[in-house]
C-alpha positions as CSV (number, residue, x, y, z in Angstrom):
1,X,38.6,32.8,-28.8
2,X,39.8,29.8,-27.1
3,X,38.3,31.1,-23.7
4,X,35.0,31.3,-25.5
5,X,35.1,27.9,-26.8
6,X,36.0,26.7,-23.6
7,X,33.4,28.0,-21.1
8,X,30.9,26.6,-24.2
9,X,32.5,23.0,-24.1
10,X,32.4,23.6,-20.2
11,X,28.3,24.7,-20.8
12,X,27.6,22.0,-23.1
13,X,28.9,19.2,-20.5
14,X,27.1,19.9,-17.8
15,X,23.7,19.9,-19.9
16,X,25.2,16.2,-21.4
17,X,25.9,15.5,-17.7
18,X,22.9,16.4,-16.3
19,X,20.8,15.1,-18.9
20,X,22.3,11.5,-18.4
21,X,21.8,11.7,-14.7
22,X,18.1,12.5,-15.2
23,X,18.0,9.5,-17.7
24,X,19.3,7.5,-15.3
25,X,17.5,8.2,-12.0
26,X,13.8,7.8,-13.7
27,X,13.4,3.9,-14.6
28,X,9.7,5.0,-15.8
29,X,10.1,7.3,-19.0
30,X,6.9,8.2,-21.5
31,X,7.2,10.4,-24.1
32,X,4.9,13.7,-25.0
33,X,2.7,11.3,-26.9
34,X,2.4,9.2,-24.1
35,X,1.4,11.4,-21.5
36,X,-1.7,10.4,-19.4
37,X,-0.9,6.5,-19.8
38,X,-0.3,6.3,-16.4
39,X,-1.1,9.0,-13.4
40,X,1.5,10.4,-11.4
41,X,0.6,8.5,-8.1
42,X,1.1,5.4,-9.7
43,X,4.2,6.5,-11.9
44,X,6.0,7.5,-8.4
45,X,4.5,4.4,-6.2
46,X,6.4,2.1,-8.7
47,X,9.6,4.2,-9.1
48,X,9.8,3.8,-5.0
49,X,9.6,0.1,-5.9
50,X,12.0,-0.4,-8.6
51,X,14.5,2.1,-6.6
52,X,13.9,-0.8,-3.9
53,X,15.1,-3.3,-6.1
54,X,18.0,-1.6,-7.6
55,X,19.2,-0.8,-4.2
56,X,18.4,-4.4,-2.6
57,X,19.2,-6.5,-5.6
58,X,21.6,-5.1,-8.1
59,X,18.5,-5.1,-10.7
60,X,18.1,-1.8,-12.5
61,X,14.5,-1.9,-14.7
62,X,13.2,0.4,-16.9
63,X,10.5,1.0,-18.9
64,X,10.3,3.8,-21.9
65,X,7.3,4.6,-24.2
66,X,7.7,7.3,-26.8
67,X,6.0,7.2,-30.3
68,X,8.9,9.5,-31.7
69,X,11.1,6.5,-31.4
70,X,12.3,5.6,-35.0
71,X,14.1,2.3,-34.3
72,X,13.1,1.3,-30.8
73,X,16.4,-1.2,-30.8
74,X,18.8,0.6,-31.6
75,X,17.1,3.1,-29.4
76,X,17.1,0.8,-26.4
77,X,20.8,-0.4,-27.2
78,X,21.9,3.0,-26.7
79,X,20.0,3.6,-23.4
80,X,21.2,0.6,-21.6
81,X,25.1,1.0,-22.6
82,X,24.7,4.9,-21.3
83,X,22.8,3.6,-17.9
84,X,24.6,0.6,-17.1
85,X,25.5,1.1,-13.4
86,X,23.6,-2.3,-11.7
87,X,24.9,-5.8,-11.9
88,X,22.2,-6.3,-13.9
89,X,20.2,-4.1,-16.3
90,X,16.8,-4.6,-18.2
91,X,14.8,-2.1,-20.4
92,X,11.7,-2.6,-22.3
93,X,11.6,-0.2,-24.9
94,X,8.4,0.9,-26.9
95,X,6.6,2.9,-30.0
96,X,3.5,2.9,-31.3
97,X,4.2,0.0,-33.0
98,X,7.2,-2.6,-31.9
99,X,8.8,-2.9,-28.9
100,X,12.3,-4.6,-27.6
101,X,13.9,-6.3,-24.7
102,X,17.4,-5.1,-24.0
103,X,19.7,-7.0,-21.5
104,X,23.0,-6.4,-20.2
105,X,24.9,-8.6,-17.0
106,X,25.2,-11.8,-15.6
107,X,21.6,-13.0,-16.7
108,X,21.5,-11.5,-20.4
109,X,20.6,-14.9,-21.8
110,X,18.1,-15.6,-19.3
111,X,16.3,-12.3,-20.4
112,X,16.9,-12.5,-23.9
113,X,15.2,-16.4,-23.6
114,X,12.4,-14.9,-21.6
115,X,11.9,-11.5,-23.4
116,X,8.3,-12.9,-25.3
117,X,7.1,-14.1,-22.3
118,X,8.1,-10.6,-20.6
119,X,6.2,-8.8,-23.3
120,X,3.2,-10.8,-22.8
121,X,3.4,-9.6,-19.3
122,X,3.2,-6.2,-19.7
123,X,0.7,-6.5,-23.2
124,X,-2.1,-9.0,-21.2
125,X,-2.2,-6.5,-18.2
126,X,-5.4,-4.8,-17.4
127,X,-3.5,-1.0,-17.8
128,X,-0.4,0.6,-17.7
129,X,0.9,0.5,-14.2
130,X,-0.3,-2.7,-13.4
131,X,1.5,-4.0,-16.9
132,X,4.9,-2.4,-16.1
133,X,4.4,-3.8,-12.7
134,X,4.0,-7.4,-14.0
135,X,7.0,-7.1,-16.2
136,X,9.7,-5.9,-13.2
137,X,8.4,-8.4,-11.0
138,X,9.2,-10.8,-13.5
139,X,12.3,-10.0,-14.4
140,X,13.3,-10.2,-10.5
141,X,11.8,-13.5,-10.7
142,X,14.4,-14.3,-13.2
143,X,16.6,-12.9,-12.5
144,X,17.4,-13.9,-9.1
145,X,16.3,-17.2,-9.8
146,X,19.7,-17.6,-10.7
147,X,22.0,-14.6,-9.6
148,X,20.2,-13.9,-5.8
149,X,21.0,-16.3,-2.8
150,X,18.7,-15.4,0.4
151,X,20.7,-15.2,3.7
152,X,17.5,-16.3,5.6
153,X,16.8,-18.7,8.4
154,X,15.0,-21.9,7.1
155,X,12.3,-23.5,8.6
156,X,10.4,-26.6,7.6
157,X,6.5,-27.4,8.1
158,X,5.3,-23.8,7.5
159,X,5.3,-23.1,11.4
160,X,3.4,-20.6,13.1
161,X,5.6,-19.2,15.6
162,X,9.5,-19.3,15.0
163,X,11.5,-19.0,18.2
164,X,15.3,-18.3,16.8
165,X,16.2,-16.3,19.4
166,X,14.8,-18.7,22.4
167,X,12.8,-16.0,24.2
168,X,9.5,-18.1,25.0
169,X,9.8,-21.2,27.3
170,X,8.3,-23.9,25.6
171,X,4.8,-24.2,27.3
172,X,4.6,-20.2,26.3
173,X,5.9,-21.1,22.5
174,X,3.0,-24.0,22.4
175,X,0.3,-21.2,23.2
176,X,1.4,-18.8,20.8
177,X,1.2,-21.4,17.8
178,X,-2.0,-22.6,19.1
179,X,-3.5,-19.1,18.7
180,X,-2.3,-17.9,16.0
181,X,-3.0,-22.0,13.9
182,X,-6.2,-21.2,15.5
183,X,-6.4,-17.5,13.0
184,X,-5.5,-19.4,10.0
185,X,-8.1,-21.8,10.8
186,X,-10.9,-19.0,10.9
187,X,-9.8,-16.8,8.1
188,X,-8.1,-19.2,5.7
189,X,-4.9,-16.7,5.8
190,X,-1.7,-17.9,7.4
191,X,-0.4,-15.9,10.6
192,X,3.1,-15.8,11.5
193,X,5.3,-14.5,14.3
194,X,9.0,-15.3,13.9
195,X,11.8,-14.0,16.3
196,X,15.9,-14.0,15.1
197,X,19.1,-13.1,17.3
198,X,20.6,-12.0,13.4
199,X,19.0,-10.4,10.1
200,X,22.3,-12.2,8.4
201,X,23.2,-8.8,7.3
202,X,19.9,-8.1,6.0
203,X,16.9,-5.4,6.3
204,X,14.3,-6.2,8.1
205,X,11.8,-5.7,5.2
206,X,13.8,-8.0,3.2
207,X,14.9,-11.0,5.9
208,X,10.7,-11.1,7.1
209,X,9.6,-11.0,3.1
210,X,12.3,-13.6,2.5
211,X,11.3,-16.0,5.6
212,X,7.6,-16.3,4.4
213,X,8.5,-16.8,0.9
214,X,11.4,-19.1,1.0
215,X,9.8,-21.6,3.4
216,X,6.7,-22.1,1.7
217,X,4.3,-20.3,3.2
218,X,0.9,-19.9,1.5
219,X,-0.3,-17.0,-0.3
220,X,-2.4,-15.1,1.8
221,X,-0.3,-14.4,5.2
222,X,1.1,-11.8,7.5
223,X,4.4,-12.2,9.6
224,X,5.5,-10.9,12.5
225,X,9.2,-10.4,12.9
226,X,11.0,-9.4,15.9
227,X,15.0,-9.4,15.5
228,X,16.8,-8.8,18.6
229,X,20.1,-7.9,17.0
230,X,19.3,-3.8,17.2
231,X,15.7,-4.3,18.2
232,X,13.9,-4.7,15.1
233,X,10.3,-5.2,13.9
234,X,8.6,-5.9,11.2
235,X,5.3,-6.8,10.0
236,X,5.4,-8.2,6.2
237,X,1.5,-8.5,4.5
238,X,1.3,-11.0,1.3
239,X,-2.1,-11.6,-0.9
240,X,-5.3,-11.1,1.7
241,X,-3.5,-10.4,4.4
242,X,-2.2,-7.0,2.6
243,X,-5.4,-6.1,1.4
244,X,-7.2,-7.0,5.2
245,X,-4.4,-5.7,7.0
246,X,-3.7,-2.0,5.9
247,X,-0.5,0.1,6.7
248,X,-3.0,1.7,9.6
249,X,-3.9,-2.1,10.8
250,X,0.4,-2.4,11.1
251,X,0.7,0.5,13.1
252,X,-2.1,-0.9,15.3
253,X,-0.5,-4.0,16.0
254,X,2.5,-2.2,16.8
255,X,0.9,-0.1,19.2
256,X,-0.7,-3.1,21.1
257,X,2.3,-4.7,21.7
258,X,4.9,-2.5,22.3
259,X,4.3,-1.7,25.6
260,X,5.1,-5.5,26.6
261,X,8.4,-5.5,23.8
262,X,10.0,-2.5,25.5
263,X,9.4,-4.2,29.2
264,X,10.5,-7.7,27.7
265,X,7.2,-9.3,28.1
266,X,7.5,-11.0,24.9
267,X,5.3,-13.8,25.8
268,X,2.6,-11.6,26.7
269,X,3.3,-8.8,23.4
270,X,2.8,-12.4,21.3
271,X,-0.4,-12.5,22.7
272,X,-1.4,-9.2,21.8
273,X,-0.5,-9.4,18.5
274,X,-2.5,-12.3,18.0
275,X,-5.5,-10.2,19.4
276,X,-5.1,-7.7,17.3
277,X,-4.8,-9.4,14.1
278,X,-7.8,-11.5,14.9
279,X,-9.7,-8.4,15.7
280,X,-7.9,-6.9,12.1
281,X,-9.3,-9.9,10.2
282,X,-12.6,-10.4,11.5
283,X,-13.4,-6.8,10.7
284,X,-12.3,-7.2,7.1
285,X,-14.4,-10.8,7.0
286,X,-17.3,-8.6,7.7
287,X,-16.6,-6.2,5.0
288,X,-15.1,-3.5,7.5
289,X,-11.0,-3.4,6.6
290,X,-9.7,-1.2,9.0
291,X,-7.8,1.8,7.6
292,X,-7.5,5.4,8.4
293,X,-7.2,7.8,11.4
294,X,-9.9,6.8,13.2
295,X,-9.8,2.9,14.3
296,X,-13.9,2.2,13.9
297,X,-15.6,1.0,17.5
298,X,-15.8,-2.9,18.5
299,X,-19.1,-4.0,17.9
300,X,-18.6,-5.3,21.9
301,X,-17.3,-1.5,22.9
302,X,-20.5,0.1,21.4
303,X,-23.2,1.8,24.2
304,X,-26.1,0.9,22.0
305,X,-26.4,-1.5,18.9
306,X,-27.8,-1.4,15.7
307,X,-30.8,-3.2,17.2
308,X,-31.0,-0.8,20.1
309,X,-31.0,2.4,17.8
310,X,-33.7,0.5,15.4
311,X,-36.0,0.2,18.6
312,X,-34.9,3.8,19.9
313,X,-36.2,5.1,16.4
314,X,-39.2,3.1,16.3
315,X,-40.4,4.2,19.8
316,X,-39.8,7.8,19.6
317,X,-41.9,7.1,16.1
318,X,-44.7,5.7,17.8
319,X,-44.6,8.4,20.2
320,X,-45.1,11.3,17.7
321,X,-47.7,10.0,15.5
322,X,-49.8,9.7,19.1
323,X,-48.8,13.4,20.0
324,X,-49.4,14.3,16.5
325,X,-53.4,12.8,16.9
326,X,-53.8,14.7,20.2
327,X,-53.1,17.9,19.0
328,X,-55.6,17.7,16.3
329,X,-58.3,16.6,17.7
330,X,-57.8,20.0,19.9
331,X,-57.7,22.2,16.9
332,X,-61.5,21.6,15.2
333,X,-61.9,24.6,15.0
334,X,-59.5,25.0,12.4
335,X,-59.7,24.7,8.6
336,X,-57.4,24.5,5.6
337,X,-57.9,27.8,3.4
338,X,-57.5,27.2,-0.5
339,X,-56.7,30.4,-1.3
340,X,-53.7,33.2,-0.6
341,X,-55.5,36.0,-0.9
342,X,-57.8,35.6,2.0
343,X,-54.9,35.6,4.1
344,X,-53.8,39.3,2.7
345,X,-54.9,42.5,4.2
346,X,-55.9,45.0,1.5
347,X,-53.5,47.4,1.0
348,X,-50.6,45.9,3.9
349,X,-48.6,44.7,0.9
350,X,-46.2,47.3,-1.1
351,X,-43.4,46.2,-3.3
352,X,-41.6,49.0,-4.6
353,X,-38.2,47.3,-5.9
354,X,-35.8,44.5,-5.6
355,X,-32.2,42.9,-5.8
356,X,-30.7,39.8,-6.5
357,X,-27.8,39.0,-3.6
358,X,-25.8,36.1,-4.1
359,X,-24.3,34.6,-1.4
360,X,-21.5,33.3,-1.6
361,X,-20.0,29.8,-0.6
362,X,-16.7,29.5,1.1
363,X,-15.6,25.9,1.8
364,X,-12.2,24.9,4.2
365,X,-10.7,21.5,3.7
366,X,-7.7,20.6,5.6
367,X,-5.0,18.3,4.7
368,X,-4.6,15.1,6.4
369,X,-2.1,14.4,8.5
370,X,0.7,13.2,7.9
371,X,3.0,10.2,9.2
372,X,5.8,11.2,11.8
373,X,7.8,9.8,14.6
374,X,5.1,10.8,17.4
375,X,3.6,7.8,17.0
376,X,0.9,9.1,15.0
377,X,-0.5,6.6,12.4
378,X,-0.5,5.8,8.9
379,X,-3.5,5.2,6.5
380,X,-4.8,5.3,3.1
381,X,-4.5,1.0,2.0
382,X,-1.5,-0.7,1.7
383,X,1.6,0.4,0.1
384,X,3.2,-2.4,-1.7
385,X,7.2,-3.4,-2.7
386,X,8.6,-6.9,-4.5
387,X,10.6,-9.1,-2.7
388,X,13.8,-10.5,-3.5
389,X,11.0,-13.6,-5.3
390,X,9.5,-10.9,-7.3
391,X,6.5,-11.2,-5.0
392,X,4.2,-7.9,-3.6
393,X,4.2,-7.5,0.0
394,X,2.8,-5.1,2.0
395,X,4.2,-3.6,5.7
396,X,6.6,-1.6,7.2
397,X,8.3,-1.9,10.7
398,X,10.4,0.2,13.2
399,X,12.2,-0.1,16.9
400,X,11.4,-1.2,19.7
């Protein structure tokens, strides 16, 4: 008997275990009743984004829906005492009818004081996913407003091109600012190229998000970062220049320059990227944001214009209707007949049954490709994270 009772105290442990763990590795949880709220594309794209922040910044968030909750405090008390694994911990807990803001950690009181204006966040959003995206980038807001201390450089002036780790001479450095003030100048969105001996101890991702939004830069930008410690790079998209510049446009850039990064022509792969992301941005000024497998054809690369095909089409026009007059006027002798029947041989015509075939219609799509180390590209927009500032920034980076 007590062999029974102890492989079923065993059996029962593991379920308790294992449902705890699954608890705690989903920081997005809707109940049966709240199925279809938000689709699964969306659902997964922010838990990427709030593992990113637990991992990066000790901030575990989470937000539960389920209209079976009876008391959705004591509810939410219980969750975050059995999840607690972060410095700090935040859930927003809802039913059908009342919701509540739990805390636990160093900033507690900070939530607790903010919790209304958290709410609001989520409750004035234009759906679901966009709501609980609003309320996590807040709470990183607060919460490292107080408890998160960026190791990055500092800069002052908002300058275009940062040479930390002293690789342009200064006549070079001068060109490179000149171009890329020249970008911000045509497309009202700031262009940055920053290079660094040391990430401080930090990811790339993080140290190039951190530089643009700790030194003031404005709110449409893209940076360039090239850290020479283990021969990083990094491109990090904010407001229009994530929407213009697309994960695609990123791996274009890369691909321009790092022929000239791996030889140590850094003056000359500065260049390049400033060519490319002029190219990137004037594309998207003209409606054309370039995303994708297929990079679309320079206007200047194209054998024949959209003028030249409009006078191509109107020429070979021209030239039919006068072939088209030719041959009637050698066919007089021909009339139009009004009726079928005179066209019919008696008795050439016998139908003696008939069947209905259907055909039927096969269609083949293929998947798209996907991303891998062969330097094959990505596409498909922009995929988005929150920095350290509670800020969305676009990009992604690699070696050189």
């Amino acid at each position: 008997m007590k062999k029974i009772l102890t492989v079923l105290f065993t059996c029962l442990l593991v379920i308790f275990s294992a449902s705890a763990i699954s608890a705690g590795s989903d920081h997005i949880i809707i109940g049966k009743d709240g199925e279809g709220i938000i689709d699964a594309y969306e659902e997964s794209r922010l838990e990427d984004d709030l593992d990113h922040i637990r991992d990066d910044y000790g901030i575990d968030i989470y937000f539960i829906f389920d209209a079976s909750i009876s008391d959705v405090q004591q509810y939410a008390i219980n969750f975050i005492y059995d999840v607690h694994n972060s410095e700090n911990t935040v859930v927003l807990c809802m039913n059908d009818e009342y919701y509540d803001i739990e805390a636990l950690g160093p900033q507690q009181d900070l939530i607790y004081a903010n919790s209304s204006d958290l709410f609001n966040t989520f409750y004035n959003a234009v759906s679901t996913s966009s709501g609980i995206e609003e309320y996590y980038k807040k709470v990183v807001r607060i919460v490292n407003s107080e408890a998160y201390t960026s190791s990055v450089d500092t800069v002052s002036g908002t300058p275009a091109f940062v040479d930390l780790a002293d690789l342009l001479s200064s006549s070079e450095e001068s060109d490179i600012t000149s171009r890329l003030n020249e970008l911000y100048n045509k497309y009202g969105i700031k262009v940055v190229a920053v290079t660094t001996n040391t990430l401080h101890g930090m990811t790339p991702q993080d140290y190039a998000d951190d530089f643009y939004d700790y030194n003031g830069y404005p709110n449409d930008g893209v940076l360039f970062l090239l850290s020479m410690e283990d021969r990083d790079w990094y491109v990090s998209t904010r407001g229009k220049g994530a929407r213009n510049i697309t994960e695609f446009g990123v791996d274009l850039i890369a691909d321009e320059m790092m022929s000239s990064l791996k030889k140590g022509d850094y003056y000359g792969a500065f260049k390049k990227y400033a060519s490319k992301t002029d190219y990137l941005l004037g594309s998207a000024a003209k409606g054309k944001v370039v995303d994708g497998y297929t990079e679309p054809q320079k206007e200047s690369e194209s054998e024949f214009g959209a003028g030249n095909i409009g006078i191509g089409v109107g020429i070979g026009a021209i030239i039919s209707f006068i072939t088209t007059l030719i041959f009637k006027g050698q066919l007089k002798s021909v009339h139009k007949e009004r009726y079928a029947r005179n066209y019919v041989v008696d008795g050439s015509f016998y139908l003696n049954g008939y069947a209905d075939q259907f055909i039927n219609r096969s269609v083949s799509r293929s998947p798209r490709p996907k991303n891998d180390d062969s330097g094959s590209h990505s596409g498909g927009g922009t995929s988005y994270h929150t920095s350290s500032s509670g800020i969305s920034h676009g990009g992604h980076g690699g070696k050189f």
